[in-house]
N, C-alpha and C positions, 0 to 999 in steps of 0.2 A: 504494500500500500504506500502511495506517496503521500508527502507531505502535503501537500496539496488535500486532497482527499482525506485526510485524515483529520486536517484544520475544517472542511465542513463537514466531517461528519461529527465531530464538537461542537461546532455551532448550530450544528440542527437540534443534537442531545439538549445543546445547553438552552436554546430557544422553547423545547419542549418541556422542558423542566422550570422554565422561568411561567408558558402559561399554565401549566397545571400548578404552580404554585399561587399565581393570581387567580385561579377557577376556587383554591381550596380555601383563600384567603375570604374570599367575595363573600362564599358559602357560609364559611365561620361567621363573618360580619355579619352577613344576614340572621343568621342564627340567635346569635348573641343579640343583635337590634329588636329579633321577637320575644328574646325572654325578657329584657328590658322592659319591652311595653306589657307587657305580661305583667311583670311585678308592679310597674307603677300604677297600670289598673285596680290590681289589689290593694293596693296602697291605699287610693281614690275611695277603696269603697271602706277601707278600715276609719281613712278619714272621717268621711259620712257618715258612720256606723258612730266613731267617738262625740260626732256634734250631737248627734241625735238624743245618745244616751245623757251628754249634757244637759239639752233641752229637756230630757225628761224629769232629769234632777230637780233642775230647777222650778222646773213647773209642780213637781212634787213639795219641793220644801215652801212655796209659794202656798201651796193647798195645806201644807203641816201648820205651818204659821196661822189661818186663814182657820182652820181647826180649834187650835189654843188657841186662839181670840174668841171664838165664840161660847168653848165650854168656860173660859175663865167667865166670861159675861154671864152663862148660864149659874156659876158658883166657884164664885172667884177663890174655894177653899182647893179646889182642885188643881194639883202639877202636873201636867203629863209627864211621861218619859216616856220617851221613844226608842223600841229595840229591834234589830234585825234579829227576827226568828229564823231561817233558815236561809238553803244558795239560792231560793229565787227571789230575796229580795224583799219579800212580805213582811209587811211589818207591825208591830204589833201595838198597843198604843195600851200604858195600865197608868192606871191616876192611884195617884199618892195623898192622902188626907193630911 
């Protein structure tokens, strides 16, 4: 084989190997740019999920307050005290003389 010949058949090797490196490249970025959006979606919805459960808080302690105000009015000898009874949250309201 002559040198000649031998210099293109390296540059074809090497041409071949540069695009199949750019095909495997592309593919990975693509790859990787779907798990991306993937996660930030989830993200998005955890977000909304934590505003939500905020808003219920607060809208809860809005109605707890709203509660104690009207049984004190009812008989101002009464304190609530408010406990979480269990994991979902329920809660249980006992007055104290």
């Amino acid at each position: 084989m002559s040198n000649s010949s031998t210099k293109c058949l390296l540059n074809e090797a090497s041409q071949q190997l540069r695009q199949e490196l750019e095909k495997f490249s592309t593919n990975h970025l693509v790859q990787v740019n779907k798990e991306i959006n993937q996660i930030s979606s989830g993200l998005s919805k955890i977000d909304n999920n934590v505003e939500n459960v905020r808003d219920n808080i607060k809208t809860m302690e809005k109605d707890l307050k709203y509660i104690k105000n009207e049984v004190f009015k009812l008989d101002p000898s009464f304190i609530p005290t408010i406990n979480l009874i269990n994991k979902d949250n329920l809660i249980e309201a006992k007055y104290i003389k």
